[in-house]
C-alpha positions, -999 to 999 in steps of 0.1 A, spaced: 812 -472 -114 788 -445 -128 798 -421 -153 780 -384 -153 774 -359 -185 780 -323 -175 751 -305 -187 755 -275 -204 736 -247 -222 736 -220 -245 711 -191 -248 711 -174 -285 692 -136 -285 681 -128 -320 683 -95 -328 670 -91 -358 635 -110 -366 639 -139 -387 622 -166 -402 657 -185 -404 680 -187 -377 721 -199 -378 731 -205 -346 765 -213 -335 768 -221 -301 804 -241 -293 795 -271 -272 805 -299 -293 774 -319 -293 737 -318 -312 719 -305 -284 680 -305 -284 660 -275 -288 638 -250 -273 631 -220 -287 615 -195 -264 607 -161 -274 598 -128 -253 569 -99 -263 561 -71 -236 574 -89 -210 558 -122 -218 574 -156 -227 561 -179 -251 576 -214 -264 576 -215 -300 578 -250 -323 605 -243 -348 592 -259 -388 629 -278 -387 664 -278 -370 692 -290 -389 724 -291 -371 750 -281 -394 780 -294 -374 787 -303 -338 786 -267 -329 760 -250 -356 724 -252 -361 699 -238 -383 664 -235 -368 634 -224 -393 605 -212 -386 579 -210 -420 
């Protein structure tokens, strides 16, 4: 018998610039990262300096 993992995911919208961002997104797990951000329409993938996750359903991404 095979066993499946639901994927799931969790978009987070900064709204205020930071160089530090706390993210809590509730889905029990340490999921991995991408952090993608949008200028004039354009999307670019950024590499975050670290990710710490903080708990199961917290992370803190920084950025410098």
């Amino acid at each position: 018998m095979q066993t499946y993992q639901v994927l799931t995911s969790y978009t987070h919208t900064q709204d205020v610039p930071s160089t530090e961002w706390n993210v809590q997104h509730y889905l029990k797990t340490y999921p991995s990262i991408d952090t993608i951000i949008s200028h004039n329409g354009k999307f670019k993938k950024v590499l975050p300096l670290s990710v710490q996750y903080i708990d199961p359903d917290t992370c803190k991404i920084t950025f410098t």
